[in-house]
KEKE-3310 file (N, C-alpha, C; in steps of 0.2 Angstrom, whole numbers, plus 5000, padded with zeros to 4 digits):
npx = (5416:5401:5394:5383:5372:5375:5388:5392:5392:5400:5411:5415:5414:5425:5437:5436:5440:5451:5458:5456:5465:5476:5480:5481:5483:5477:5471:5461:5444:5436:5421:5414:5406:5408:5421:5418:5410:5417:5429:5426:5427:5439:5458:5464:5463:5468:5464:5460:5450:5436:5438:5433:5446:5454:5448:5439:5421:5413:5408:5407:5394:5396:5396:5406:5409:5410:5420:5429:5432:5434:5447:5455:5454:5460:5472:5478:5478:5491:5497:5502:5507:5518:5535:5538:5540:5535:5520:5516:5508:5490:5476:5465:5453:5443:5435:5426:5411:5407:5393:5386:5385:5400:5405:5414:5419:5426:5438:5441:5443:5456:5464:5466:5474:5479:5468:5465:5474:5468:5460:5465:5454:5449:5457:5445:5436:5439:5443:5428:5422:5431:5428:5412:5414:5425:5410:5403:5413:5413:5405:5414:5424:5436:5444:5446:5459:5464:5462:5457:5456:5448:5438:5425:5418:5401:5389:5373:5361:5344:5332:5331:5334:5324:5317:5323:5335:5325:5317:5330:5339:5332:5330:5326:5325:5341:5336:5341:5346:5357:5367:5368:5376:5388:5393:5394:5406:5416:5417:5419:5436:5441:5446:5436:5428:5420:5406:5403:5392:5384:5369:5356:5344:5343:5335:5328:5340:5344:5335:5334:5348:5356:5365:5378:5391:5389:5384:5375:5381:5379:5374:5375:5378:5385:5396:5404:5400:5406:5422:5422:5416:5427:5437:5437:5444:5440:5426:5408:5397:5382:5371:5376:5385:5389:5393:5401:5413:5415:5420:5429:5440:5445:5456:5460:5448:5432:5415:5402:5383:5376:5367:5357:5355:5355:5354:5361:5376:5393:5403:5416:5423:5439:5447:5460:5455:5441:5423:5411:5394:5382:5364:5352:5340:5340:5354:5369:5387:5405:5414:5424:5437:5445:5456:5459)
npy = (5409:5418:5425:5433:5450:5466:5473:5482:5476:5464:5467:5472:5457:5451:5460:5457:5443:5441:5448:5440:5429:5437:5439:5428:5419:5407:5396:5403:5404:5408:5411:5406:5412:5424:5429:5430:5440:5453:5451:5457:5471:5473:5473:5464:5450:5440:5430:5413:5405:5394:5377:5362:5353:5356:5361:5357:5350:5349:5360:5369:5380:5397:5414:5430:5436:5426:5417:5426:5428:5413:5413:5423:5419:5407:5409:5418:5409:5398:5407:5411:5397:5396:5397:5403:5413:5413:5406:5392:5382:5375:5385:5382:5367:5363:5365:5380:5389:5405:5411:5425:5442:5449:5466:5473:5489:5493:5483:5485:5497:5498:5494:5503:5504:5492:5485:5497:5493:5482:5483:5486:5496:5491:5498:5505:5508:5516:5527:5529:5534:5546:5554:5556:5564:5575:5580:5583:5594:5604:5618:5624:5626:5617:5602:5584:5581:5595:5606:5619:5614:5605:5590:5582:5566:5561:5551:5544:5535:5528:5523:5511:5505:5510:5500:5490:5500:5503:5491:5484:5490:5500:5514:5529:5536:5547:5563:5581:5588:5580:5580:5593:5596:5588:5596:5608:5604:5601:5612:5621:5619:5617:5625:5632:5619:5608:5598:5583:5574:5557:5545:5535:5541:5555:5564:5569:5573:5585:5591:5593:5595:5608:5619:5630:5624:5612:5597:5585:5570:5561:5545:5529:5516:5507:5503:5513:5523:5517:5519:5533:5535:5533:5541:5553:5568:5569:5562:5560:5550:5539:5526:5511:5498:5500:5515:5516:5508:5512:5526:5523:5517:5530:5542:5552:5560:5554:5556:5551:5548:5549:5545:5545:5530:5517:5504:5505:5510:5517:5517:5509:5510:5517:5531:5542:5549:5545:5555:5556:5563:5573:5567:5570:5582:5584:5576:5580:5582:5584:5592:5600:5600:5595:5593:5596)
npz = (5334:5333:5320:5318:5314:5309:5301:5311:5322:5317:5314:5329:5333:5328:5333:5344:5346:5342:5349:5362:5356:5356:5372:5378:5371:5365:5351:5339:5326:5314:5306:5290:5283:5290:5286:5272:5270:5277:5270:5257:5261:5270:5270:5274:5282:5297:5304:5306:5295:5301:5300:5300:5302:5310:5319:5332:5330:5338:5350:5365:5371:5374:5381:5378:5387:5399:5394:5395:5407:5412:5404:5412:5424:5422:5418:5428:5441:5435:5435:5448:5450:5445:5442:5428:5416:5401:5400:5396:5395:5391:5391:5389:5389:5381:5367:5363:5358:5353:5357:5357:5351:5355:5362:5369:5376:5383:5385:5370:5368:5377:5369:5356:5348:5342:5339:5325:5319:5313:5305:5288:5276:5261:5243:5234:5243:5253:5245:5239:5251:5254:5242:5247:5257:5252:5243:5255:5258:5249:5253:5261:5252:5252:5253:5258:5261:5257:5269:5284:5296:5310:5305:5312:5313:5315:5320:5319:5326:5321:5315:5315:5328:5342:5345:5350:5359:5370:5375:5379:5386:5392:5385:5376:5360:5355:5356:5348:5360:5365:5356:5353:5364:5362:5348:5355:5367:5357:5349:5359:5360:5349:5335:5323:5319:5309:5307:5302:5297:5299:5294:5295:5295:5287:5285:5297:5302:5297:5298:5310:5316:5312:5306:5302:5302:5300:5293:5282:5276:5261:5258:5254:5257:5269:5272:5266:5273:5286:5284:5280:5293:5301:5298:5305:5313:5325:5335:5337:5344:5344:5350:5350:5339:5328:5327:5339:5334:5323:5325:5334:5326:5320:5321:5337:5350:5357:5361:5370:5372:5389:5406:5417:5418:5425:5419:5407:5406:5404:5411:5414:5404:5404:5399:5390:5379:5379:5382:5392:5386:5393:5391:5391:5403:5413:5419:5421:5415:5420:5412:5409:5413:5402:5388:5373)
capx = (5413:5394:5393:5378:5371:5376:5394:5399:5393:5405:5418:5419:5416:5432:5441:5436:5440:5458:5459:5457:5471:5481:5480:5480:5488:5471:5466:5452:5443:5430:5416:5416:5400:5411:5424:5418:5409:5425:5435:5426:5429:5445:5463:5470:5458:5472:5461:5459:5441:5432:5440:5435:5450:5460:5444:5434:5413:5411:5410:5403:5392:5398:5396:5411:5409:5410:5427:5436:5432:5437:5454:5458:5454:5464:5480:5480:5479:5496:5506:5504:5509:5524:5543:5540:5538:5529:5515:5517:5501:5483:5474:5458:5453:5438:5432:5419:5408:5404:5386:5384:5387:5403:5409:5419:5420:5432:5443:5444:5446:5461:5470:5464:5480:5480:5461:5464:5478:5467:5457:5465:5449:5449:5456:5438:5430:5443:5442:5421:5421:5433:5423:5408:5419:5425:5406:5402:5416:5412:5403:5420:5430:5440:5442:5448:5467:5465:5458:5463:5451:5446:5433:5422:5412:5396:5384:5366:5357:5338:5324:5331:5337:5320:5312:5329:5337:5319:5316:5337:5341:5326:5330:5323:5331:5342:5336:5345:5351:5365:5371:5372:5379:5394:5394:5398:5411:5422:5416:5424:5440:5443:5446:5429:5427:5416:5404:5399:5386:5382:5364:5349:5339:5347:5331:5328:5347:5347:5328:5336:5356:5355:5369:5383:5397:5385:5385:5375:5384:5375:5378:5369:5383:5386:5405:5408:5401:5411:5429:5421:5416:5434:5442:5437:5450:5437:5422:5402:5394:5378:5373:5377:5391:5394:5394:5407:5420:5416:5424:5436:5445:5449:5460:5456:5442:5427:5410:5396:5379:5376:5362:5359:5350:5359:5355:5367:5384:5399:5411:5422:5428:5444:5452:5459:5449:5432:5422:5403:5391:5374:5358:5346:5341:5343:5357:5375:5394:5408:5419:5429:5446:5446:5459:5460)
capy = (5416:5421:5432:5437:5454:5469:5476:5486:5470:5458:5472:5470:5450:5449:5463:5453:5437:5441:5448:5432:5427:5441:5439:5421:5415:5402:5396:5404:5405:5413:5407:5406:5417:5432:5429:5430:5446:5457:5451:5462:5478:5474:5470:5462:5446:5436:5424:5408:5400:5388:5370:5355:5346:5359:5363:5351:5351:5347:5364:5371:5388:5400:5418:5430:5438:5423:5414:5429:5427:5409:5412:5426:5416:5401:5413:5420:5404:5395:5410:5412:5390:5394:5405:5404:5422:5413:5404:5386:5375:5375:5387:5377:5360:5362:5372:5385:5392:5411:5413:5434:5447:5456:5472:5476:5496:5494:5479:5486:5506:5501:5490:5504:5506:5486:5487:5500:5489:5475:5484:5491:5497:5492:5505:5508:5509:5521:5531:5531:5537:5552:5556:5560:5569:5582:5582:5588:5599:5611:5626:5627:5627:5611:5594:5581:5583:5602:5608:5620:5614:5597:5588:5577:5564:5561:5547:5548:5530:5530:5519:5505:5508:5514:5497:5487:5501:5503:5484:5480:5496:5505:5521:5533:5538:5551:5571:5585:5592:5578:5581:5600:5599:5586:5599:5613:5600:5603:5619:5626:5615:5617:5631:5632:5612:5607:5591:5579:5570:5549:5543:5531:5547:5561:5570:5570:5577:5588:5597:5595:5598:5611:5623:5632:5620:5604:5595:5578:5566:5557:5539:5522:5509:5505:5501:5519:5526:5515:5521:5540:5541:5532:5548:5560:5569:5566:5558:5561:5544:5536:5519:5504:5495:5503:5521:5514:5504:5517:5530:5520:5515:5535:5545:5558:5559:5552:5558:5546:5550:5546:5548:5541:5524:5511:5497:5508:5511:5517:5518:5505:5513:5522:5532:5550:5550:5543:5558:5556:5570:5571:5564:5573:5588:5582:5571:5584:5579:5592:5590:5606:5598:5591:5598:5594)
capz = (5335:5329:5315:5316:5317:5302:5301:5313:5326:5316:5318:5336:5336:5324:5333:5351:5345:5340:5357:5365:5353:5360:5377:5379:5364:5363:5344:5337:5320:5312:5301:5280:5282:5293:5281:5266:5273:5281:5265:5253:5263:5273:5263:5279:5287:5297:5307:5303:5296:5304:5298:5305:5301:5313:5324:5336:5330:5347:5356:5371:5372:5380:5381:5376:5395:5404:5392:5397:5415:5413:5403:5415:5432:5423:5417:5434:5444:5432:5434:5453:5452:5441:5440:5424:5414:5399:5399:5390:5394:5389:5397:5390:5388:5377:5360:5364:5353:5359:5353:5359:5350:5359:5358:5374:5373:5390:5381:5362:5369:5378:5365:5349:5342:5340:5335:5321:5313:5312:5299:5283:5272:5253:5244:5234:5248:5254:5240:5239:5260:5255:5242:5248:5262:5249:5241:5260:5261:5243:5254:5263:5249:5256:5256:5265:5261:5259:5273:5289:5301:5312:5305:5318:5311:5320:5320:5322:5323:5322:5310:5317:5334:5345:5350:5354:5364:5374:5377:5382:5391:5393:5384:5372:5358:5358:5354:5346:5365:5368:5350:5351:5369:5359:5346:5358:5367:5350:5347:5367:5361:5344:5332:5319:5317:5304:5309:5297:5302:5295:5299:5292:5295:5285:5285:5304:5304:5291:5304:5321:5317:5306:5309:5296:5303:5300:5285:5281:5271:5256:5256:5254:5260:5275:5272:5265:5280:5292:5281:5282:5302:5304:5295:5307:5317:5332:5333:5341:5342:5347:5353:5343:5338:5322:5329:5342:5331:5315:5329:5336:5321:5317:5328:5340:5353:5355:5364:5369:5376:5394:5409:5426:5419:5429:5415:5402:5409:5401:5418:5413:5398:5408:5393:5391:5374:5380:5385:5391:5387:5395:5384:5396:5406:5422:5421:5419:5416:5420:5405:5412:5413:5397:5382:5366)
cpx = (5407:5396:5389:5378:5374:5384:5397:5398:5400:5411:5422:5419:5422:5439:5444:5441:5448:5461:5460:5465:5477:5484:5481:5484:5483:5471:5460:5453:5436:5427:5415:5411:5407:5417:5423:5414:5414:5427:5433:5427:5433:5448:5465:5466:5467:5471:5461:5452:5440:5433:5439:5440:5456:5455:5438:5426:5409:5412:5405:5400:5394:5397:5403:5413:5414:5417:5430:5435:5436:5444:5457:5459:5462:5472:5479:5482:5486:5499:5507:5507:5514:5530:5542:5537:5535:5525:5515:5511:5495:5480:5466:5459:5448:5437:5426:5417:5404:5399:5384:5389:5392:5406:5410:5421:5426:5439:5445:5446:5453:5467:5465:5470:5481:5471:5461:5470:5475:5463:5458:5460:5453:5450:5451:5436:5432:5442:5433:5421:5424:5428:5417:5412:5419:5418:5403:5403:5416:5411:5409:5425:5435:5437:5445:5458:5468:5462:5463:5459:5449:5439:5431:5418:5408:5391:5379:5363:5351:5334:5326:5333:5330:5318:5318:5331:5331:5319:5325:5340:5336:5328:5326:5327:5332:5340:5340:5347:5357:5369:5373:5376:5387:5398:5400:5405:5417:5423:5422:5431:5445:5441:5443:5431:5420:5412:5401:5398:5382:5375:5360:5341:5343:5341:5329:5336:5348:5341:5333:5345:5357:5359:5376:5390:5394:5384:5381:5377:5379:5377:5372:5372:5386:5395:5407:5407:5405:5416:5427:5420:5424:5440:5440:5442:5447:5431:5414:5399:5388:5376:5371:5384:5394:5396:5402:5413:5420:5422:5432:5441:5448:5452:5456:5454:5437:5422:5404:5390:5378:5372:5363:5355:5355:5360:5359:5372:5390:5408:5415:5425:5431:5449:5453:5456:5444:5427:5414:5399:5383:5368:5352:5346:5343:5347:5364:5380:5399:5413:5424:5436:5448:5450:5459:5469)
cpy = (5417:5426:5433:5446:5457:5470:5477:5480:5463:5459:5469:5462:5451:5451:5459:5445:5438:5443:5443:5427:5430:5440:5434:5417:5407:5404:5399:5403:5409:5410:5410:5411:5425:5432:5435:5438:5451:5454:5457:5469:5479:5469:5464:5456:5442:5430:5419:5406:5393:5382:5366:5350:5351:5361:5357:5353:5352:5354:5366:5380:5391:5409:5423:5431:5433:5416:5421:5429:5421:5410:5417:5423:5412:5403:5414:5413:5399:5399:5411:5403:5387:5401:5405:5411:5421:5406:5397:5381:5378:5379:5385:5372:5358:5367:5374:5388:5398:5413:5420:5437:5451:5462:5476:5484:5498:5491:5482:5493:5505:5497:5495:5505:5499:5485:5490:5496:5483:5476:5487:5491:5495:5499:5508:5511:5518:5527:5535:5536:5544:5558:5559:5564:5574:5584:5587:5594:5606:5617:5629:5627:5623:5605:5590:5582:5590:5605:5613:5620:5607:5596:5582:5574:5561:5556:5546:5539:5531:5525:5514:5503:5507:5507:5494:5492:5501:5497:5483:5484:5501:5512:5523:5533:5546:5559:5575:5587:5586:5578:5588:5600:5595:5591:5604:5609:5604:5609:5625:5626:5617:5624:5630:5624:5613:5598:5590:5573:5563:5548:5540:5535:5555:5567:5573:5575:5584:5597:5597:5598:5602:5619:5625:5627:5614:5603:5587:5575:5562:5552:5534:5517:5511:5505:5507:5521:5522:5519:5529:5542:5538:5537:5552:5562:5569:5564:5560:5554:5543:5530:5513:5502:5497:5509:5521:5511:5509:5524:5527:5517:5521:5536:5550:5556:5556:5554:5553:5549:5544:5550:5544:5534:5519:5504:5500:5511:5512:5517:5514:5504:5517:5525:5539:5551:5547:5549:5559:5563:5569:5572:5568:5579:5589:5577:5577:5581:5584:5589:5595:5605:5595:5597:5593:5596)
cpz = (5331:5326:5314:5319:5310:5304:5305:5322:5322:5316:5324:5337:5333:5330:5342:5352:5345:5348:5364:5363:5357:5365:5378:5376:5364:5355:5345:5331:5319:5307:5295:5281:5286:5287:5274:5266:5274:5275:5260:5254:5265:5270:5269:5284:5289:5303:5304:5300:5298:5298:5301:5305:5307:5321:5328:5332:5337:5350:5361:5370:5375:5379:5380:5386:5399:5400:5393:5402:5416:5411:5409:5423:5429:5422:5425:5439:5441:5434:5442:5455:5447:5441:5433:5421:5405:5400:5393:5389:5393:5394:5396:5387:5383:5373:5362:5359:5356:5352:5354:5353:5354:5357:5365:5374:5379:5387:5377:5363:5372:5375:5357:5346:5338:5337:5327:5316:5310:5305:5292:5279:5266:5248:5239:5240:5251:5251:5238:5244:5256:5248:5241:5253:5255:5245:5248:5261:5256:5248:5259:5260:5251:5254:5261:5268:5260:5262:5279:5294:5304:5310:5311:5314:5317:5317:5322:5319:5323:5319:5314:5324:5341:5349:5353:5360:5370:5379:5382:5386:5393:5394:5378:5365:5358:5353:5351:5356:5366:5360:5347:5358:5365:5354:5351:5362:5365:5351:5351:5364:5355:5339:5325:5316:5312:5305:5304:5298:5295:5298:5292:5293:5294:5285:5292:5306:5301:5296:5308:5321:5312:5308:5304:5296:5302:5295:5285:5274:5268:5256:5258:5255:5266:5276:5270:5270:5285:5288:5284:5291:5305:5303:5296:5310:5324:5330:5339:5340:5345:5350:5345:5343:5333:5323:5334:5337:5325:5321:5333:5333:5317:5322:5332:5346:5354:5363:5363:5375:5384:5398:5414:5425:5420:5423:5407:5405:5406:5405:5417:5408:5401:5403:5393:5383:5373:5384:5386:5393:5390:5390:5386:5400:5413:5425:5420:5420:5414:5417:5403:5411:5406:5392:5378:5362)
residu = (UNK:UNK:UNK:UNK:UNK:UNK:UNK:UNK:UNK:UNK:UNK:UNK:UNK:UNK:UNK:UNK:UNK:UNK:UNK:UNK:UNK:UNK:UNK:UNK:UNK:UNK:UNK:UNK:UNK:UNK:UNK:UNK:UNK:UNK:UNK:UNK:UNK:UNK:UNK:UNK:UNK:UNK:UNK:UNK:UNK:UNK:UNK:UNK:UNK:UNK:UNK:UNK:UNK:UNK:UNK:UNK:UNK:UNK:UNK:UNK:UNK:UNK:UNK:UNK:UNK:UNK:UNK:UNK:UNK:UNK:UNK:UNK:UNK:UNK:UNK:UNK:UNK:UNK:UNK:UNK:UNK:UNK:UNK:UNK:UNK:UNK:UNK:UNK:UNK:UNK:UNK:UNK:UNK:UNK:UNK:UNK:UNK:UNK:UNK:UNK:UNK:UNK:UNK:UNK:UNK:UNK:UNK:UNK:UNK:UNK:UNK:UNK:UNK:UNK:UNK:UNK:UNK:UNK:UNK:UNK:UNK:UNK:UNK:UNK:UNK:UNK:UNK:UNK:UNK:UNK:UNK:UNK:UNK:UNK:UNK:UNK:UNK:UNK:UNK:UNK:UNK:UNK:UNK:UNK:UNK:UNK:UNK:UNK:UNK:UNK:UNK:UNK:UNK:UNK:UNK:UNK:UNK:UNK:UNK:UNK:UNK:UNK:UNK:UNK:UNK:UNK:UNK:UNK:UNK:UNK:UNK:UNK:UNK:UNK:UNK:UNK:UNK:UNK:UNK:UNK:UNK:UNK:UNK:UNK:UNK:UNK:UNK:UNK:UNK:UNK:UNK:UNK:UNK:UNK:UNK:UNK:UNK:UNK:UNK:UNK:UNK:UNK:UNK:UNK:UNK:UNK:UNK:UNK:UNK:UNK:UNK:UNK:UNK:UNK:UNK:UNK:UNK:UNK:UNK:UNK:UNK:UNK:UNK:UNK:UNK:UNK:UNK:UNK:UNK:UNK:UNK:UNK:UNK:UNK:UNK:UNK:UNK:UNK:UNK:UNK:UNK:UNK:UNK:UNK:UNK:UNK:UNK:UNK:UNK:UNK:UNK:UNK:UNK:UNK:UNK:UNK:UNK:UNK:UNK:UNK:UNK:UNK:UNK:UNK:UNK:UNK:UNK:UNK:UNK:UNK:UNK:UNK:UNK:UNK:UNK:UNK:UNK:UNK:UNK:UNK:UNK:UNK:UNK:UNK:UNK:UNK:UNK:UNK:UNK:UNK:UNK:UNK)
# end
């Protein structure tokens, strides 16, 4: 599996990879570099690392896509050409090497209970994330363990973010309206929520979401903020990978922005906690039937 890309992309490679495991009960491994990465923030790595004395050199490229197409054809076609109820022969014949970046938000949303185990955080790290959570929560007189109220954590990406989504989806990035309409979401739902909001642009957040229940969190490590937006009781996300798995490793809810652009699609995440909010003024989503 590639490990490239920052955190919250080696998240989902790990998270996919093991999935493969899951499903299939095919060998995988994972590379000394992902390793040695993921080990300093999580107590619990239980893949294996890439050893040539267990693993072919010889592999084939493949995209993550298009080996679960293949193991899914090849399970399918063995079990309709046998009585038996498990599965005992090779459902591959060769070692691939999945060069993409995956993060299946359809796959990993409807195995999170089996996702969220994969990760126990360090308990530093643990302990940093909450933290600055109770530094957030002083003007309510609260922390995170004393508290009588849902906190939502919210993820706002931005510095780095503008030319990638443009060029690979051809979108903008996103404004304050689809982050006060996620607000209000909660707001309808829940009784006086308090949003603390993670971002690589605190000062952009601090102008545009600037509201007595809205809080930005101070931090400089990437690893504290995944722990902190995985410790909200629901989650506002934006695009990327880390805003996705930093939310999908807490409990609750989760709200993602969404519009009519055909080359960004969320419809094959079918979940009763995936709920998409419109990013725009002429795109609407009626989010009427929804309870918390």
């Amino acid at each position: 599996m590639n490990d490239g890309g920052r955190l919250g992309n080696k998240l989902c490679q790990y998270a996919s990879l093991y999935l493969l495991r899951h499903l299939y009960g095919v060998r995988v491994s994972i590379t000394k570099k992902m390793n040695a990465t993921l080990s300093k923030i999580i107590k619990n790595i239980v893949l294996p690392v890439h050893d040539s004395n267990c693993f072919t050199r010889k592999t084939k490229r493949i995209s993550y896509e298009d080996l679960c197409k293949k193991l899914y054809t090849t399970a399918s076609q063995v079990r309709a050409n046998t009585s038996k109820t498990v599965i005992t022969e090779p459902l591959l014949h060769t070692s691939f090497y999945v060069y993409t970046n995956p993060a299946p938000r359809d796959l990993l949303s409807a195995h999170r209970a089996l996702v969220q185990s994969l990760f126990k955080f360090r308990d530093e790290v643990v302990k940093a994330a909450i933290k600055n959570i109770d530094a957030a929560l002083k003007p309510f007189n609260a922390t995170y363990y004393e508290r009588d109220f849902s906190i939502i954590t919210v993820h706002v990406r931005r510095t780095d973010y503008t030319w990638f989504i443009k060029h690979k989806y051809n979108l903008s990035q996103l404004d304050e309206l689809y982050f006060t309409r996620a607000f209000q979401f909660y707001r309808e739902r829940l009784k006086q929520p308090v949003f603390l909001v993670l971002s690589d642009d605190p000062k952009w957040c601090k102008q545009k979401l600037k509201a007595e229940d809205v809080r930005v969190i101070a931090s400089n490590s990437p690893a504290v903020d995944m722990v902190a937006a995985s410790l909200g009781d629901h989650h506002v996300t934006s695009y990327g990978t880390f805003s996705f798995i930093g939310a999908l490793l807490g409990q609750g809810h989760i709200t993602h922005p969404i519009n009519n652009n055909t080359r960004y699609s969320t419809n094959c995440v079918d979940s009763s906690f995936w709920h998409n909010i419109s990013r725009d003024k002429s795109f609407k989503v009626d989010n009427s039937n929804v309870v918390l």
